[in-house]
C-alpha positions as CSV (number, residue, x, y, z in Angstrom):
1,X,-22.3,0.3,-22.9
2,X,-19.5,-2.9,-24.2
3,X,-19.6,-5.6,-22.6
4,X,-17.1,-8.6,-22.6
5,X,-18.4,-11.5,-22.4
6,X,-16.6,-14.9,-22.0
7,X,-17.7,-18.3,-21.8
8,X,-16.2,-22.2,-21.4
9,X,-13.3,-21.2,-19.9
10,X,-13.1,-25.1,-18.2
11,X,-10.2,-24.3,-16.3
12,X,-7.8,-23.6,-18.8
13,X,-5.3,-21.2,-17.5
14,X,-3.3,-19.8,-20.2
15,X,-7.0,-19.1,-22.7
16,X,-8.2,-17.2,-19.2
17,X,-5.6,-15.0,-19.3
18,X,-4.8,-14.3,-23.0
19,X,-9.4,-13.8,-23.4
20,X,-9.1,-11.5,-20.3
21,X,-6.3,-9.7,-21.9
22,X,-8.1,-9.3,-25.2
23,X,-11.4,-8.1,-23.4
24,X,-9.6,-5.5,-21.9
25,X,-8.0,-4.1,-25.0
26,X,-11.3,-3.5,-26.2
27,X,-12.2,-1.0,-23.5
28,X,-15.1,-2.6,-21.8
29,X,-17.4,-1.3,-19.0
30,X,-18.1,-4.6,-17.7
31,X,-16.4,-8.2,-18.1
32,X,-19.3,-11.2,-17.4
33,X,-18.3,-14.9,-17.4
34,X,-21.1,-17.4,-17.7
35,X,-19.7,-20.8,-17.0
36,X,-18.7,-23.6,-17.3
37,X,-15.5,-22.1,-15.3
38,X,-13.6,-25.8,-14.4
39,X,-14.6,-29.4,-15.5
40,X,-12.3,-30.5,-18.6
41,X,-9.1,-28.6,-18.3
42,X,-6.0,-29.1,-15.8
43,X,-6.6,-25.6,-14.0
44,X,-9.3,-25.5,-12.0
45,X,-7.8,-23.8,-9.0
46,X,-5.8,-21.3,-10.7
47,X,-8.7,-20.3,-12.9
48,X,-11.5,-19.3,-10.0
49,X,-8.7,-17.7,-7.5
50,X,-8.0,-15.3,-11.0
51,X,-11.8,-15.0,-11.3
52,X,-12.1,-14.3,-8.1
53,X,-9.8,-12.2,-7.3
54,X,-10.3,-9.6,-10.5
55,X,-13.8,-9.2,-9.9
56,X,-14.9,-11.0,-12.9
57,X,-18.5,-11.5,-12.4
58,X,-19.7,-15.1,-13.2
59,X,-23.0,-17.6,-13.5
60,X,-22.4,-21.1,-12.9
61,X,-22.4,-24.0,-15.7
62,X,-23.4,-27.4,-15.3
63,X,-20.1,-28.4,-15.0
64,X,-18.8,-26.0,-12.3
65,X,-22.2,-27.0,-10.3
66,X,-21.4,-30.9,-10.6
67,X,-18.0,-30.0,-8.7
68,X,-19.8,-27.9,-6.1
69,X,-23.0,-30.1,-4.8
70,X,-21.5,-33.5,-6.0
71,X,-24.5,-33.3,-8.5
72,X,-24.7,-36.5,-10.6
73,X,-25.6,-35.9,-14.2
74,X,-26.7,-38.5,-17.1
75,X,-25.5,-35.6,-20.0
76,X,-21.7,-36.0,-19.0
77,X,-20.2,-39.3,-19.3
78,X,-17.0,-40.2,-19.7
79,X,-14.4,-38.1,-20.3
80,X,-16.7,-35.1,-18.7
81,X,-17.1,-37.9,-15.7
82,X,-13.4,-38.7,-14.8
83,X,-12.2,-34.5,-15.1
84,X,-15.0,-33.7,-12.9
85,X,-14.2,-36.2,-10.2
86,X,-10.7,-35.0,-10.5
87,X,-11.8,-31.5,-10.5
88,X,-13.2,-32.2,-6.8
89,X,-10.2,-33.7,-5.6
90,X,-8.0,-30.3,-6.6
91,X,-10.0,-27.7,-5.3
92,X,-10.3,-26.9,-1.6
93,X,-13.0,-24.9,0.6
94,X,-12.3,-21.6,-0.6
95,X,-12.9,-22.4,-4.4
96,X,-16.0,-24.3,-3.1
97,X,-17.2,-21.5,-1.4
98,X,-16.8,-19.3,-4.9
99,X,-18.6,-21.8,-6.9
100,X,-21.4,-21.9,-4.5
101,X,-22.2,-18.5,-4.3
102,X,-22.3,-18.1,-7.9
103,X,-25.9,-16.4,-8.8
104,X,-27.6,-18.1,-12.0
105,X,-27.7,-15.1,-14.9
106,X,-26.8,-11.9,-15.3
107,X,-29.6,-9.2,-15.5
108,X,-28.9,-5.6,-16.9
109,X,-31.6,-2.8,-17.9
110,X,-30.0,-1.6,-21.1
111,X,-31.4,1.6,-23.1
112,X,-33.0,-0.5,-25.6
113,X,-34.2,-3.3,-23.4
114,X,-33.7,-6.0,-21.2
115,X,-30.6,-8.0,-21.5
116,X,-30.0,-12.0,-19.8
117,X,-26.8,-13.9,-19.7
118,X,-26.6,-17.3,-18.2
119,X,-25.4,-20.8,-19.0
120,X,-28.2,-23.1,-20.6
121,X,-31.0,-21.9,-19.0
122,X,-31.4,-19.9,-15.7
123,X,-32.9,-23.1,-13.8
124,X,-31.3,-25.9,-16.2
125,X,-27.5,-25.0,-16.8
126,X,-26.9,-28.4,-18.1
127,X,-29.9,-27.6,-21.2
128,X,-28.4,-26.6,-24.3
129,X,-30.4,-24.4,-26.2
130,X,-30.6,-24.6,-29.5
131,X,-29.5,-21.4,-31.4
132,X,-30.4,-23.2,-34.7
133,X,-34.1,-24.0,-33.8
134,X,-36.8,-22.6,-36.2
135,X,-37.3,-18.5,-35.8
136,X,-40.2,-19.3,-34.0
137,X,-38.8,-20.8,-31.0
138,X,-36.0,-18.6,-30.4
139,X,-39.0,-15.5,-30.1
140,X,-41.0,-17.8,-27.9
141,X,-37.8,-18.4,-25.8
142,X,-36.7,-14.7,-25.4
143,X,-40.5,-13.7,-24.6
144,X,-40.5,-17.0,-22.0
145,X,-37.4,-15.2,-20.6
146,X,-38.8,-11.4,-21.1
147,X,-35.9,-10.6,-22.3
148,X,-34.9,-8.4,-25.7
149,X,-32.0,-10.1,-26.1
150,X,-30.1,-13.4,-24.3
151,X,-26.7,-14.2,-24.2
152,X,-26.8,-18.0,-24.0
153,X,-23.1,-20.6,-23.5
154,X,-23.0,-24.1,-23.5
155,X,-22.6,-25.1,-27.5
156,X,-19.2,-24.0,-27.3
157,X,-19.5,-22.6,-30.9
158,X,-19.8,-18.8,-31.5
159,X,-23.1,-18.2,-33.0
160,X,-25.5,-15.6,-33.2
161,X,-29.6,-15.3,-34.7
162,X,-31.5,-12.3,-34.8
163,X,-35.2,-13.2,-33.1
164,X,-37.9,-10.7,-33.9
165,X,-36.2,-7.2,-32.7
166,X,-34.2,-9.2,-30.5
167,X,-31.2,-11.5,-30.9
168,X,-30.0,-14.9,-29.1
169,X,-26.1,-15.3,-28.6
170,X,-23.8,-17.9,-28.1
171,X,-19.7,-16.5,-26.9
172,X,-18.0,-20.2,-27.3
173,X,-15.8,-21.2,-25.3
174,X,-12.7,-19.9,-24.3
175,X,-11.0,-23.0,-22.9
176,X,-12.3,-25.6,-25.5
177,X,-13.6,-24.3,-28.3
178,X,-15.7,-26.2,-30.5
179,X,-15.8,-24.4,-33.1
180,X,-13.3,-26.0,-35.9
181,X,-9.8,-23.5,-35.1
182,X,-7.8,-23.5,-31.9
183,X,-7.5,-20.3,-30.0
184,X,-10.3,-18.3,-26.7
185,X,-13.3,-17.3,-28.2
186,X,-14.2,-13.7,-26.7
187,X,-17.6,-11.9,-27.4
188,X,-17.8,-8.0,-27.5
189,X,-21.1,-6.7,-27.4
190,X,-21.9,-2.6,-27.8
191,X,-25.1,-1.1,-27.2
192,X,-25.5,1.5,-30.4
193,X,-27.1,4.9,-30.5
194,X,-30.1,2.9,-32.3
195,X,-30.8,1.1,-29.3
196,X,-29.7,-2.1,-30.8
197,X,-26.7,-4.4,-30.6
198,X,-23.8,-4.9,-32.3
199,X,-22.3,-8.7,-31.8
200,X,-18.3,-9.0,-32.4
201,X,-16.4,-12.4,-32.2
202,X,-12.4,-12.2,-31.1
203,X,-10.7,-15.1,-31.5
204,X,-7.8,-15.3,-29.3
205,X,-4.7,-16.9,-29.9
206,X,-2.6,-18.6,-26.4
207,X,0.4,-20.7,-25.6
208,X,-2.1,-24.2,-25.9
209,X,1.1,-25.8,-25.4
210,X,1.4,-25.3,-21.7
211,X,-1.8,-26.5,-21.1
212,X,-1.6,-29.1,-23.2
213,X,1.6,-30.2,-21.3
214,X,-0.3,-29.8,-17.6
215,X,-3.1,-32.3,-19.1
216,X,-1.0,-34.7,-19.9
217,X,1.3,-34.2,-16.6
218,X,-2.1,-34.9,-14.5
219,X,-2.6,-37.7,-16.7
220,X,-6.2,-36.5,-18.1
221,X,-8.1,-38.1,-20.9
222,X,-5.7,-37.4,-24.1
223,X,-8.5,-36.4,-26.3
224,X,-8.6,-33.4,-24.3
225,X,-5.2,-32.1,-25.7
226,X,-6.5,-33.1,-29.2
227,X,-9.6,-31.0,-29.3
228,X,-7.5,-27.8,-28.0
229,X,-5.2,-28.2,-30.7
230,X,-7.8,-28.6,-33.7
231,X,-11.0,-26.5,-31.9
232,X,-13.4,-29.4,-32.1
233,X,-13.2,-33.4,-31.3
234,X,-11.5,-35.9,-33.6
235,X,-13.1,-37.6,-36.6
């Protein structure tokens, strides 16, 4: 079994379609996307009728539920604030209708064990786990979860940990990548004869510029156009 997995897209367009692009060269059985899908980037429409329309199966973030039930939320202000609102305004019932029918995880029975994906947590897509926590926790969290290993987004920084025989996985993002160089991160995972995992990080280069000129043309925060062309947020 490979799987694809992307993350983060935040309705970015031209990182959607380069990531799927890239997925696909790699001969995968199954594509999974596991929010947040809009919020941030000057695409949401165009990104979840693509979604939709090729299958792709997707979890909601905490993001794309804020622009489906109006959800208020203390953990984005600001700039997260002003693209959501705008978000709602672009987006009509059948993009609504996608976003609601979202299921929270992704659950497969793999030969070696049980395997999760999900944003945050399955019940609290806004929580960001913390892949950097002592050992400990990250055991405790995969047996709260029953789960041998758990693909987990929200950090927007690729990042992986071994946790007893298991391991805990963050894809990035593919749409805003925090991780300190520009590009779609995309995560390739293989299920080995040993029964264990192999974790492999793509990073995707895509015309930034076009979406970088549709920001501006909508007149969204600027600092958004910053942080796609250096991977993180300005000093």
């Amino acid at each position: 079994m490979r799987l694809g997995i992307i993350a983060e897209i935040h309705a970015n367009l031209p990182a959607l379609e380069a990531a799927l692009e890239a997925v696909r060269a790699q001969s995968v059985d199954q594509v999974l996307a596991i929010g947040d899908l809009v919020g941030y980037g000057p695409h949401p429409k165009q990104v979840l009728k693509k979604l939709d329309r090729e299958g792709i199966s997707c979890v909601p973030g905490a993001a794309d539920e804020r622009v489906a039930f109006s959800l208020p939320s203390e953990a984005r202000q600001g700039v997260g604030d002003i693209t959501i609102e705008w978000t709602r305004r672009q987006i009509g019932k059948p993009e609504l209708s996608f976003l609601r029918s979202l299921r929270p995880r992704h659950k497969l029975k793999l030969a070696g064990g049980r395997f999760l994906a999900m944003h945050g947590l399955p019940d609290k897509p806004e929580f960001k786990v913390d892949l950097e926590a002592p050992l400990y926790e990250l055991i405790d969290l995969l047996a709260d979860l029953k789960v041998r290993w758990a693909v987990i987004s929200g950090r927007h920084i690729p990042l992986h940990r071994s946790a007893g025989n298991g391991l805990v996985i963050d894809p990035g993002s593919v749409g805003l990548t925090l991780g300190g160089e520009p590009g779609a991160d995309v995560l390739i995972l293989d299920e080995l004869a040993d029964h264990t995992l192999q974790v492999r990080y793509i990073k995707v280069d895509y015309d930034y510029a076009q979406t970088i000129f549709d920001l501006a043309a909508w007149e969204l925060p600027p600092v958004l156009a910053d942080v796609i062309r250096q991977g993180r947020f300005p000093q």
